[in-house]
C-alpha positions as CSV (number, residue, x, y, z in Angstrom):
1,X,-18.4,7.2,20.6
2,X,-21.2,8.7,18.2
3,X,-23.3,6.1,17.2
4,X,-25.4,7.6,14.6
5,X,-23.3,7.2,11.7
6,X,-21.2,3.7,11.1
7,X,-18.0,3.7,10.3
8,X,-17.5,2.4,6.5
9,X,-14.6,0.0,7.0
10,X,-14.4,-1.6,2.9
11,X,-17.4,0.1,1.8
12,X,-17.1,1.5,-1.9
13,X,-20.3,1.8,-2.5
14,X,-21.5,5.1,-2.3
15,X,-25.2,4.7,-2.6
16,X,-24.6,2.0,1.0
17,X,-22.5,4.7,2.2
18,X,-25.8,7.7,1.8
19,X,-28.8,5.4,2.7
20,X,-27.6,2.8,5.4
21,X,-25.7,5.5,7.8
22,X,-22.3,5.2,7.5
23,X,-20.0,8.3,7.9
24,X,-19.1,10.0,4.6
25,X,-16.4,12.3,4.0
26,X,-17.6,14.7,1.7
27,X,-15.5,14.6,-1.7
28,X,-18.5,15.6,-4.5
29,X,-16.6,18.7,-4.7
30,X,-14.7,16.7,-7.2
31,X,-17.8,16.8,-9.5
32,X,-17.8,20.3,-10.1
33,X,-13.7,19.9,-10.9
34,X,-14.2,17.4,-13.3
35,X,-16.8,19.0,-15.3
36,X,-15.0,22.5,-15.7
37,X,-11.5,20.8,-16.1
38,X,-11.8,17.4,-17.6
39,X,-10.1,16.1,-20.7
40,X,-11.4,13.4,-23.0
41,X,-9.8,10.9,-21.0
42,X,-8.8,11.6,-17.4
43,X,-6.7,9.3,-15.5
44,X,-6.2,9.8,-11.4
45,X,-3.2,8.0,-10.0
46,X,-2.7,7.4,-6.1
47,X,-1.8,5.1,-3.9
48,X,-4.0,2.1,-3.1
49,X,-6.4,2.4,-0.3
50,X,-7.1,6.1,-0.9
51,X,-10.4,6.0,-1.8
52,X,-10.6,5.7,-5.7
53,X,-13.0,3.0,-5.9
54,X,-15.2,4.5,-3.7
55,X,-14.8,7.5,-5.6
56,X,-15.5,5.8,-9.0
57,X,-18.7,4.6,-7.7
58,X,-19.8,8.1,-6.7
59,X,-19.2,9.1,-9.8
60,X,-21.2,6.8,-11.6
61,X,-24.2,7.2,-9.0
62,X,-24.2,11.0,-9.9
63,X,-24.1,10.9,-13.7
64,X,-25.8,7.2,-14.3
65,X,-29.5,7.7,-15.8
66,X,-31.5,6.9,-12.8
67,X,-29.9,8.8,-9.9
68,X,-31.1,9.7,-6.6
69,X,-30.6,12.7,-6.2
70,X,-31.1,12.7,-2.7
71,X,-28.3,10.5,-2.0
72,X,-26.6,14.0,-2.9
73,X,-28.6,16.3,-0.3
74,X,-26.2,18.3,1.7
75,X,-23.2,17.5,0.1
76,X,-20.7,19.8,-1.7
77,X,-22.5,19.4,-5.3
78,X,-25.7,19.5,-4.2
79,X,-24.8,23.8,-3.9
80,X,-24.5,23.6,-7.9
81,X,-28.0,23.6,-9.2
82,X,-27.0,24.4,-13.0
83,X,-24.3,21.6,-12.8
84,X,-26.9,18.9,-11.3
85,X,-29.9,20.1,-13.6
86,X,-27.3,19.4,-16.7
87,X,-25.7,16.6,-15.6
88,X,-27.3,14.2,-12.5
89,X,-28.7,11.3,-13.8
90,X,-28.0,12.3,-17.2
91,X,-26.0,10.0,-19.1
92,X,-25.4,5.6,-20.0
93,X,-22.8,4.5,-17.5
94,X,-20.0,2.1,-18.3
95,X,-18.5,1.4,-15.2
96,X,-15.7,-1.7,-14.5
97,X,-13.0,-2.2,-12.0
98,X,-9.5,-4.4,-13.4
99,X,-8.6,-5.1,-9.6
100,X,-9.6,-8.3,-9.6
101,X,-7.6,-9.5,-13.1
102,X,-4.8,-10.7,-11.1
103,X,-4.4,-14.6,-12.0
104,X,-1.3,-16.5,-12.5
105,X,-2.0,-17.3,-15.9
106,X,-2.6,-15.3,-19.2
107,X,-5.9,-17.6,-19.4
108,X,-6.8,-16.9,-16.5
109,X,-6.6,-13.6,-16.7
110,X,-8.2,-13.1,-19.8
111,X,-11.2,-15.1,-17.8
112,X,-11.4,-12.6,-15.2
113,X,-12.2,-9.8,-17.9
114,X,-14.3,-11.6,-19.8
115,X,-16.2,-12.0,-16.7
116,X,-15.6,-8.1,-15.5
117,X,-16.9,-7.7,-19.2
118,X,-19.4,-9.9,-19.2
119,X,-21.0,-9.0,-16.3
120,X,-21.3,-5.3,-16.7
121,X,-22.4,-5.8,-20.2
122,X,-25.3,-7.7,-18.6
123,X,-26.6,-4.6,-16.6
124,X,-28.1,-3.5,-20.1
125,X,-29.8,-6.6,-20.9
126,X,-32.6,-4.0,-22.3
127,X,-30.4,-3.7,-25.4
128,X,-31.7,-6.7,-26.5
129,X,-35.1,-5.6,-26.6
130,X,-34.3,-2.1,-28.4
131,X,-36.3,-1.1,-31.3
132,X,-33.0,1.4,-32.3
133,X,-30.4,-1.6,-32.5
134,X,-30.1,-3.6,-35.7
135,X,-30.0,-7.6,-35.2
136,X,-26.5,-7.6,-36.3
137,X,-26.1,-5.0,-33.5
138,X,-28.2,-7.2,-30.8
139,X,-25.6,-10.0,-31.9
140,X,-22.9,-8.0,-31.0
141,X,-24.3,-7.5,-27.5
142,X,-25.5,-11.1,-27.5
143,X,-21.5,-12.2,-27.8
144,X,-20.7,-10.7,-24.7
145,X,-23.0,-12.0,-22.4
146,X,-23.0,-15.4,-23.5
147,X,-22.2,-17.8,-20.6
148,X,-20.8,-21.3,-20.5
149,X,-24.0,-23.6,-20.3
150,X,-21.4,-25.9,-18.1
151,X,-20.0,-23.5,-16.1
152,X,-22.2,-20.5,-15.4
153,X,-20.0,-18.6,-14.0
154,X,-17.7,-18.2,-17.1
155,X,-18.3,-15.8,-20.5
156,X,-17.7,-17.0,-23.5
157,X,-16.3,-13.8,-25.4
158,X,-14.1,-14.8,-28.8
159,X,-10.9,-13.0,-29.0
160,X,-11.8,-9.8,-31.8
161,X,-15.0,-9.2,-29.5
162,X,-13.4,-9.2,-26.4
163,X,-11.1,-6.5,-27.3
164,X,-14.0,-4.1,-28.7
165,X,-16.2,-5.0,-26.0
166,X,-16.0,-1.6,-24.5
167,X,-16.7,0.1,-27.7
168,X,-19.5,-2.1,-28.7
169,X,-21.0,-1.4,-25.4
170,X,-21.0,2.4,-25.5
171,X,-21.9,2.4,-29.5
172,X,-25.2,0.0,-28.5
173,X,-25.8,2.6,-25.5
174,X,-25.7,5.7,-27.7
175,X,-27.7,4.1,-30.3
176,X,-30.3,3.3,-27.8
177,X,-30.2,6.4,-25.3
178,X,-29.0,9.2,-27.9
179,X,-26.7,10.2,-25.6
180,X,-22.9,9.9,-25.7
181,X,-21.6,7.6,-22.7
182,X,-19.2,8.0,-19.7
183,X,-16.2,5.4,-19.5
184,X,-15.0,4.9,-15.9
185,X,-12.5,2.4,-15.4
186,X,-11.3,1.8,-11.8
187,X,-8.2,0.3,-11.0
188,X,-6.3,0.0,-14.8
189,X,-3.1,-1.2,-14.2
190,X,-3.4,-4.2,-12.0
191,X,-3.7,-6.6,-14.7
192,X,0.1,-5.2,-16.1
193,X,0.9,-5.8,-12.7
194,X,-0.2,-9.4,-12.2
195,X,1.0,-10.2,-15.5
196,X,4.6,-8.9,-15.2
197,X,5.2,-10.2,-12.1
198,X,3.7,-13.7,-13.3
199,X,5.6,-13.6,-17.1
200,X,2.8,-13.4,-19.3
201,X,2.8,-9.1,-19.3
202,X,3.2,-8.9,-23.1
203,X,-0.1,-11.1,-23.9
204,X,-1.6,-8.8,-21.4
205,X,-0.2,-5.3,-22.7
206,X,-1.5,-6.2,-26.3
207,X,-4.6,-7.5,-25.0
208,X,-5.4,-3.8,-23.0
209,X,-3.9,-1.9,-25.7
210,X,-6.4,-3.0,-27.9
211,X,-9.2,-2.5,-25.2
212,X,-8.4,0.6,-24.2
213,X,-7.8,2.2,-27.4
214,X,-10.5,1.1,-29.5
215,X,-13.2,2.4,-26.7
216,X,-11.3,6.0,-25.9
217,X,-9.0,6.8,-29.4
218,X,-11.7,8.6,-32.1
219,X,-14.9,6.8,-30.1
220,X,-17.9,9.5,-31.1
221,X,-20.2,7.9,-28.7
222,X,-18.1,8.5,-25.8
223,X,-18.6,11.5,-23.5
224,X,-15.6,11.3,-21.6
225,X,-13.5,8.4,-19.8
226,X,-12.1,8.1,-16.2
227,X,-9.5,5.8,-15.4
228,X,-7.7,5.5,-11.9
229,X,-4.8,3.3,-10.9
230,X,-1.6,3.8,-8.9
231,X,1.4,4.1,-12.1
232,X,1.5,6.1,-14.2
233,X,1.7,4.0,-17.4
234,X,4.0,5.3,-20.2
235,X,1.6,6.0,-23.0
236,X,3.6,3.6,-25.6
237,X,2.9,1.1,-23.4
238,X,-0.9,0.9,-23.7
239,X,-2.1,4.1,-24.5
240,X,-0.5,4.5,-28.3
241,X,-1.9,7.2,-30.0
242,X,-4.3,8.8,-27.5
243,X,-3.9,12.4,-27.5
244,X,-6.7,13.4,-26.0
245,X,-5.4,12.6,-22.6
246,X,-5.1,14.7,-18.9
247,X,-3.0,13.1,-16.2
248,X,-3.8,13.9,-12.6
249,X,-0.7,12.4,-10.8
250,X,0.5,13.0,-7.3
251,X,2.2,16.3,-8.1
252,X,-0.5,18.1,-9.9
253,X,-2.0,20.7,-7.7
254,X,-5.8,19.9,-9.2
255,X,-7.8,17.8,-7.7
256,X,-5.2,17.7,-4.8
257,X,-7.6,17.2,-2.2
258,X,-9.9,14.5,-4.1
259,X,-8.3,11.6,-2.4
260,X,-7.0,11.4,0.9
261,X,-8.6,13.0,4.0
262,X,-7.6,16.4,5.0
263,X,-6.3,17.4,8.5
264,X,-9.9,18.9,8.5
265,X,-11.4,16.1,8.0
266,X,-9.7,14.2,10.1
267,X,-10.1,16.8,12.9
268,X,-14.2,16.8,12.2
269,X,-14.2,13.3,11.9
270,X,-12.4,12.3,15.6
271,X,-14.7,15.0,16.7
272,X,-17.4,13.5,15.5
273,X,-17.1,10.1,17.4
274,X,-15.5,12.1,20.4
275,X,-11.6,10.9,19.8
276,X,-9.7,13.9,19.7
277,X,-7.2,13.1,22.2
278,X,-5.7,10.7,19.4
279,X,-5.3,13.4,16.8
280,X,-1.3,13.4,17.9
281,X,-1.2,9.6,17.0
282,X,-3.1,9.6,14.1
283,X,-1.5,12.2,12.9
284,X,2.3,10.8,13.6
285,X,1.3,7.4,12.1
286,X,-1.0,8.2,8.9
287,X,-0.2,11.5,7.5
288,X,2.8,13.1,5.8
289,X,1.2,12.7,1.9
290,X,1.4,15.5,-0.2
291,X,-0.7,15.4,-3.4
292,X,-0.1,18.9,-4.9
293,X,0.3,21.6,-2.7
294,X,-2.4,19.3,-0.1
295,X,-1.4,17.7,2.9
296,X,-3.4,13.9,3.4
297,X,-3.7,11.2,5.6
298,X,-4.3,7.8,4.5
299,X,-8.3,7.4,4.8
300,X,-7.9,3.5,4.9
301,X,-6.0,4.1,8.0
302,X,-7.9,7.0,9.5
303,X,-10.9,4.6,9.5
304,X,-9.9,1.8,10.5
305,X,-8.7,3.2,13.5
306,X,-10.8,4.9,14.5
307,X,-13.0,2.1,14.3
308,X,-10.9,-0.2,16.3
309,X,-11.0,2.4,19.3
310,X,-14.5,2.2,19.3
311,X,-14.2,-1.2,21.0
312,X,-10.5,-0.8,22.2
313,X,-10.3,2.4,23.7
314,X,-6.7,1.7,24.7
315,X,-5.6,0.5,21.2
316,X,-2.5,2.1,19.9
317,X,-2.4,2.9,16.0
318,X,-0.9,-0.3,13.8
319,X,-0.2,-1.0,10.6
320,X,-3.9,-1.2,8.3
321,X,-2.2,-0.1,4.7
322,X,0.2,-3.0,4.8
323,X,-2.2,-5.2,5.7
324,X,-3.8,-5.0,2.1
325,X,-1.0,-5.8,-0.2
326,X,2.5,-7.1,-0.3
327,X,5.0,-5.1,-0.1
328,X,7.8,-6.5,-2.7
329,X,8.8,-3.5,-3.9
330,X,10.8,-2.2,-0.9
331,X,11.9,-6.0,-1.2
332,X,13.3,-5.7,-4.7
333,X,14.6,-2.5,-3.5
334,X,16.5,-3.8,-1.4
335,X,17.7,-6.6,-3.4
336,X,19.5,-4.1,-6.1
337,X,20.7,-1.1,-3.5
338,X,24.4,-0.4,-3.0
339,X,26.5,0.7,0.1
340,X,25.4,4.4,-1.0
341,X,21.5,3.7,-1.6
342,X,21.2,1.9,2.0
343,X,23.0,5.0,3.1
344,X,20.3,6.9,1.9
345,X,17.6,4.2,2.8
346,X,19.2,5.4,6.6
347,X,19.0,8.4,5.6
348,X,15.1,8.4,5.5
349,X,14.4,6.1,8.2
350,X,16.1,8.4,10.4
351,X,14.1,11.6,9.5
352,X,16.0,12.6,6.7
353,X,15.2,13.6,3.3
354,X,16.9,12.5,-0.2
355,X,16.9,14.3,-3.7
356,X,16.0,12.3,-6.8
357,X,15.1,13.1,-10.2
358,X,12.1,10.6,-10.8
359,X,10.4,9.3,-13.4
360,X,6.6,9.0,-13.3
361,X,5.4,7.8,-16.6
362,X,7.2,4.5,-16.7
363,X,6.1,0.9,-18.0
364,X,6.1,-2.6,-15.8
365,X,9.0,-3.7,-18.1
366,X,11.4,-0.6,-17.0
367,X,9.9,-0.9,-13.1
368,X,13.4,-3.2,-12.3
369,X,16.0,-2.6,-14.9
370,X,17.3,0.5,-12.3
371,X,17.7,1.5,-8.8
372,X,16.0,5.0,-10.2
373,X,13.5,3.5,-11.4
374,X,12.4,2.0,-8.3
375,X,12.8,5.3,-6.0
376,X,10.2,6.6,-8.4
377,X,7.7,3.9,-7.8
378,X,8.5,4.1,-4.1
379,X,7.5,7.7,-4.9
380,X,4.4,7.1,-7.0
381,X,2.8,4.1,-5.1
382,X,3.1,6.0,-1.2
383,X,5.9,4.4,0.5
384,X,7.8,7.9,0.2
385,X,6.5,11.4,-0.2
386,X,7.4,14.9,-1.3
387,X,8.8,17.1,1.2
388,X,9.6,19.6,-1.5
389,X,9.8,20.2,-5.6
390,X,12.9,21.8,-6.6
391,X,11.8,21.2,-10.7
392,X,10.2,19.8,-12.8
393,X,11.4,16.2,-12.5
394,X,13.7,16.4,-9.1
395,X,12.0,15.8,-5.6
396,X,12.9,15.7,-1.6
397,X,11.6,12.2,-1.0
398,X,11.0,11.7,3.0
399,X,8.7,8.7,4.1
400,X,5.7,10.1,5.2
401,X,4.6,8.6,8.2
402,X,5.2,6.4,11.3
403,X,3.5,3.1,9.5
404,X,5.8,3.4,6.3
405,X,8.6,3.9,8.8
406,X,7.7,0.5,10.0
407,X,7.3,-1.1,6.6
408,X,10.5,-0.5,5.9
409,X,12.4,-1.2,9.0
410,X,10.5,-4.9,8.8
411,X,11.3,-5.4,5.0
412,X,15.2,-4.2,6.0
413,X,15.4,-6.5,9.4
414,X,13.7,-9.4,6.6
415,X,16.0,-8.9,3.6
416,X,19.0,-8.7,6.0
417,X,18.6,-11.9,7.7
418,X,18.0,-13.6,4.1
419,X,21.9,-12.0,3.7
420,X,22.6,-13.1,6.5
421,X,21.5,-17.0,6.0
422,X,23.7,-16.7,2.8
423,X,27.5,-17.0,5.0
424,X,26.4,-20.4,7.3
425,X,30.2,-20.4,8.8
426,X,30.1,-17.1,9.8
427,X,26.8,-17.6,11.2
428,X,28.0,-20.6,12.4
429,X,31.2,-19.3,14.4
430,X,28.6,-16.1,15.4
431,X,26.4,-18.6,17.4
432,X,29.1,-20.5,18.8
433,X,30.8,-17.3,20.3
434,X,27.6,-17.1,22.3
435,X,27.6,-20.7,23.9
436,X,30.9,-20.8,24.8
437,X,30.6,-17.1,26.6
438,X,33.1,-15.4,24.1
439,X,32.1,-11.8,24.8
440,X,34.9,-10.2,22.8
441,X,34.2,-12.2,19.6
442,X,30.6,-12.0,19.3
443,X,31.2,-8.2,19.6
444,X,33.5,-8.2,17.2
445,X,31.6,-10.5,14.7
446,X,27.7,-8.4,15.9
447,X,29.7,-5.3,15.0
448,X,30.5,-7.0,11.4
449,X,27.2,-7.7,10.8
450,X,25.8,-3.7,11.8
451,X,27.9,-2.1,9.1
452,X,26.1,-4.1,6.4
453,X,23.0,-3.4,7.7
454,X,20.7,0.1,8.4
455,X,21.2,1.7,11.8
456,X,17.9,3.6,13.9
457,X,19.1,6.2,15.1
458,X,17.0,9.7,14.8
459,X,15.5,11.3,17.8
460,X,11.9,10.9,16.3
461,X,12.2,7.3,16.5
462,X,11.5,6.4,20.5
463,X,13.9,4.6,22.0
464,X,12.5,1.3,22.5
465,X,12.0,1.4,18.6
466,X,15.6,1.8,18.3
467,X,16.1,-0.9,20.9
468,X,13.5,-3.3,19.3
469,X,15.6,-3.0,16.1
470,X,18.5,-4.3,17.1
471,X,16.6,-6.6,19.0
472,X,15.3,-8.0,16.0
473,X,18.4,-7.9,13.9
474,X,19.8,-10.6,16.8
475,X,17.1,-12.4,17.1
476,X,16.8,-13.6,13.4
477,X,20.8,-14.4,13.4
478,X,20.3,-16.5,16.3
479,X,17.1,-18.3,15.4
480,X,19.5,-19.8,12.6
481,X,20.1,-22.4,14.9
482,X,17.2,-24.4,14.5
483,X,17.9,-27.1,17.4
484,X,17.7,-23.8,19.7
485,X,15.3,-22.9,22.0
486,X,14.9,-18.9,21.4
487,X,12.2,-17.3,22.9
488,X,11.8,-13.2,22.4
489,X,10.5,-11.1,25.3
490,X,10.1,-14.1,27.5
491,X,9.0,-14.1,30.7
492,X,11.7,-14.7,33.3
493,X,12.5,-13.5,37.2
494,X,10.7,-10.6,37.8
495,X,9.6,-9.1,34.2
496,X,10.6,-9.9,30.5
497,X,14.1,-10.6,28.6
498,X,14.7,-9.4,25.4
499,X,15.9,-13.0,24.4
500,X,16.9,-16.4,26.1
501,X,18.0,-19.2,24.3
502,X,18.1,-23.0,25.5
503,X,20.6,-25.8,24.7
504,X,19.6,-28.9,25.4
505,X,22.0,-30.7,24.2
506,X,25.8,-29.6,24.3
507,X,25.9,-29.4,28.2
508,X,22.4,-27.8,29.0
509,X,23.4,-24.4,27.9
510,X,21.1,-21.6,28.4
511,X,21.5,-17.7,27.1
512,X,20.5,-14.6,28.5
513,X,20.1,-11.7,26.4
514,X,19.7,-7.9,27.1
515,X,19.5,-5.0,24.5
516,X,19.8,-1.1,24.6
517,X,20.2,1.6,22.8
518,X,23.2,3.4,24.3
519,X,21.8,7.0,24.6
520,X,24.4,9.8,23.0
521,X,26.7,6.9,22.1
522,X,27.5,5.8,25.5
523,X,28.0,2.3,24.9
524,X,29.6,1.0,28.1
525,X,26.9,3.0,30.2
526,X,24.1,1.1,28.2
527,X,26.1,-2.1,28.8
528,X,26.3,-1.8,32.4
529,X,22.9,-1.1,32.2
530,X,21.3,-3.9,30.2
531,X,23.6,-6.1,32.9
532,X,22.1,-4.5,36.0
533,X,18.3,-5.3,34.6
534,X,19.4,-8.7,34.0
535,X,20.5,-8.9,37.5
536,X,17.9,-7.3,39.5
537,X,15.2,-8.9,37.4
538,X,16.6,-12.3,38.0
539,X,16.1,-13.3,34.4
540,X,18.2,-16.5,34.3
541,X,15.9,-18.0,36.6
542,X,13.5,-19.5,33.9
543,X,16.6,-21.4,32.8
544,X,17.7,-22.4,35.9
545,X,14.2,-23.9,36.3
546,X,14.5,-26.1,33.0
547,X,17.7,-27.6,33.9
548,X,20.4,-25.6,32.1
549,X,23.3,-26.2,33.8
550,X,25.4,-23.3,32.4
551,X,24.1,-19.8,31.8
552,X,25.8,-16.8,30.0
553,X,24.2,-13.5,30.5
554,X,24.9,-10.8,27.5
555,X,24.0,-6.9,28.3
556,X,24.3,-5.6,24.5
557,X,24.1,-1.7,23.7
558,X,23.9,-0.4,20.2
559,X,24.7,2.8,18.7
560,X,24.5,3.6,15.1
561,X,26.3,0.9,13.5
562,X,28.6,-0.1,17.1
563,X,27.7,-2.0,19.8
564,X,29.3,-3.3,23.1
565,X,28.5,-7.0,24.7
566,X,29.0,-7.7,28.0
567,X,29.0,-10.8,30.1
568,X,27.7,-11.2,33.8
């Protein structure tokens, strides 16, 4: 690997990034977009964990009084000298992130931005010292950076300042500087988030309503305001009354390319470290986003791989986007879909592609009063993608990417076992077919079970994913039985069974367990086949060593939603 640049695994701070020799994707090109194309307020809306905060912080470097412009040298902004004589280093900076207003609790909460508030208030302690602020004016400032003399990490902000804090910071800046102020506000709609999903979102809404509009409706000492987040928010919902607004979602062709990495990038950077035998993987697991007419890959994932094989050569690519945030919303998905939307939920994890007509300006309240709804925030937040436009509001969803696929085969294999635990007899009569050596009726009752859930079954998908679904669609139906012994890919005999199961008490019964995918539907070929393995590989003879007196060996092939079960 090339050593000479670092990889920047959580770094959003640009000015680290420049000066401590990390890699950098280039993305200043942004710069120049903004300041031919920008609104009053802008607001960017992606996915998480592609790059906004680090983004935000670039920004801010670049236009805060102060900069370095040689943090800059040789990147794409640096080639426009008019635009970086007129604006680098120019202009006050307000610059805040919400993501971390997530408590449980409206109070705590409103804590959490008084101390956001607070603390970025306290950058321009200089106010204080101004000869152009009035007293009343250094009172104002005063009131936000007042901290709790027994508890110093809190900020004691009263209610009516609190919601004109970001006003009263860029009037006091322009008063002192002359020079109108740049808003950037990273991460706005985690709070609505937090709160919905918590029950206090209408104290919340009213509380950023005010915030925001007070600091970007009519504000003459504002320059103009950035706000990223991943929803599009409907404007009655917090934005009343701003008119002076330019949306950059998903589907808008500008500033396509701003987040994300580009197959070029991508290319450049495995060629960079030397890794571009695993441009096939990475492509296959993190790409397949389409923001405008641009193709990206997840950088998060791009990254963090490419890290990890810098000290595990062999390592296949996994799941890093899940890894950094729940993922309910395919839960509550899940929860409300009907026979026809888990037909098209197989549609997609097969390969396919759906149409919907999708809303993207939508408030928390609306998120889970409809099915549609939720395929639009599927849409918005990067757990599908657009394959196609065919107007204005109707897309070709497909999911993107071989990690998404995952996500949602996990979230389907989870939410149909919590079905499944719903029916105990049937569960019941299920498990006891297998320790009594019933082959016909735990077919029968397996089969049952496959038409209510989502069969893998697209050539894409390798086979020993198609296996391993099934696999784990049995596994959580027999680990209902909690005075079992089940053990998944256990070592037995000569290699390792898909499942054995141990009974010790009820006769020292023990289970033997083989899946397939029966290839072209061939279900009594993959039978006799997942029987043969369990024969040559001797894989009863873990059992046989622990004493069970009784052993059953199952071959079971799958197809779709049929399957076959054998017994040796």
């Amino acid at each position: 690997m090339n050593t000479a640049k670092k990889l920047p695994v959580g770094i959003e701070d640009f000015e680290e990034i420049r000066t401590e020799g990390f890699y950098y994707v280039d993305k200043t090109a942004l710069i120049r977009e903004l300041l031919y194309h920008r609104g009053k307020v802008n607001l960017f809306t992606r996915p998480r964990r592609f790059g906004k905060s680090l983004t935000m912080n670039m920004l801010k470097t670049f236009f805060e009084y102060g900069c370095n412009a040689s943090l800059f040298d040789g990147l794409e902004i640096a080639e426009e000298k008019d635009l970086c004589e007129k604006y680098m280093g120019k202009f006050p900076v307000i610059s805040i992130t919400l993501k971390d207003i997530d408590d449980r609790t409206y109070e705590g909460a409103r804590e959490a931005l008084c101390s956001t508030i607070g603390h970025e208030a306290s950058r321009f302690h200089f106010l204080l010292q101004s000869d152009r602020l009035t007293e009343g004016e250094k009172m104002q400032y005063a009131q936000l950076t007042t901290i709790d003399p027994e508890n110093r990490q809190k900020f004691l902000i009263p209610d009516e300042s609190l919601k004109d804090s970001l006003l009263t910071i860029s009037k006091l800046l322009f008063r002192h500087y002359g020079q109108k102020v740049i808003l950037l506000i990273d991460e706005y709609d985690v709070p609505l988030d937090k709160a919905h999903r918590s029950g206090y979102y209408e104290q919340v809404v009213s509380l950023i309503r005010n915030l925001f509009s007070r600091v970007l409706k009519s504000n003459t000492n504002l320059h103009f305001a950035i706000l990223t987040g991943c929803l599009r928010i409907a404007k009655e919902s917090i934005f009343t009354g701003l008119n002076n607004f330019k949306i950059y979602s998903i589907t808008n062709v500008r500033f396509d390319e701003a987040f994300g990495f580009s197959d070029e990038e991508v290319r450049s950077m495995l060629a960079f470290y030397g890794f571009e035998e695993y441009y096939a993987s990475i492509r296959e697991w993190y790409d397949g986003y389409r923001f405008g007419n641009a193709d990206v890959y997840c950088p998060w994932d791009v990254i963090n791989y490419v890290d990890l094989l810098d000290s595990e050569p062999d390592s296949k690519p996994g799941a890093f986007w899940v890894n950094t945030s729940g993922n309910d919303i395919i839960r509550a998905f899940l929860q409300r879909s009907k026979p026809s939307t888990r037909r098209e939920i197989e549609s997609l994890i097969n390969g396919g592609s759906i149409r919907k007509k999708l809303k993207q300006e939508l408030t928390y309240r609306d998120l889970y009063t409809s099915i549609e709804n939720l395929w639009s925030v599927l849409f918005t937040t990067g757990y599908l993608s657009c394959a196609e436009k065919a107007d204005d509001d109707t897309y070709s969803l497909v999911i993107p990417n071989q990690e998404i696929r995952n996500i949602f085969i996990e979230q389907i294999q989870e939410w149909f076992q919590d079905e499944a635990q719903k029916d105990a007899p049937k569960l019941n009569a299920f498990c006891k077919a297998f320790a009594s050596g019933e082959a016909g009726t735990v077919e029968k009752l397996f089969s049952a079970y496959l038409q209510k859930t989502i069969s893998i079954r697209d050539t894409a998908v390798r086979k020993e994913k198609k296996e391993n679904f099934y696999h784990g669609i049995l596994l959580g139906l027999l680990s209902y039985r909690e005075d079992w012994d089940v053990s998944s890919n256990a070592e037995s005999g000569d290699g390792f069974c898909d499942i054995l199961i141990e009974m010790e008490s009820g006769g020292n019964i023990g289970i033997v367990i083989e899946v397939k995918y029966a290839v072209d539907g061939d279900l009594e070929a993959g039978c006799r086949k997942a029987l043969a393995q369990i024969k040559e590989k001797g894989y009863e003879d873990r059992l046989a060593e622990d004493g069970m007196e009784t052993i059953h060996r199952y071959g079971i092939a799958c197809w779709k939603k049929k399957c076959r079960v054998g017994l040796l």
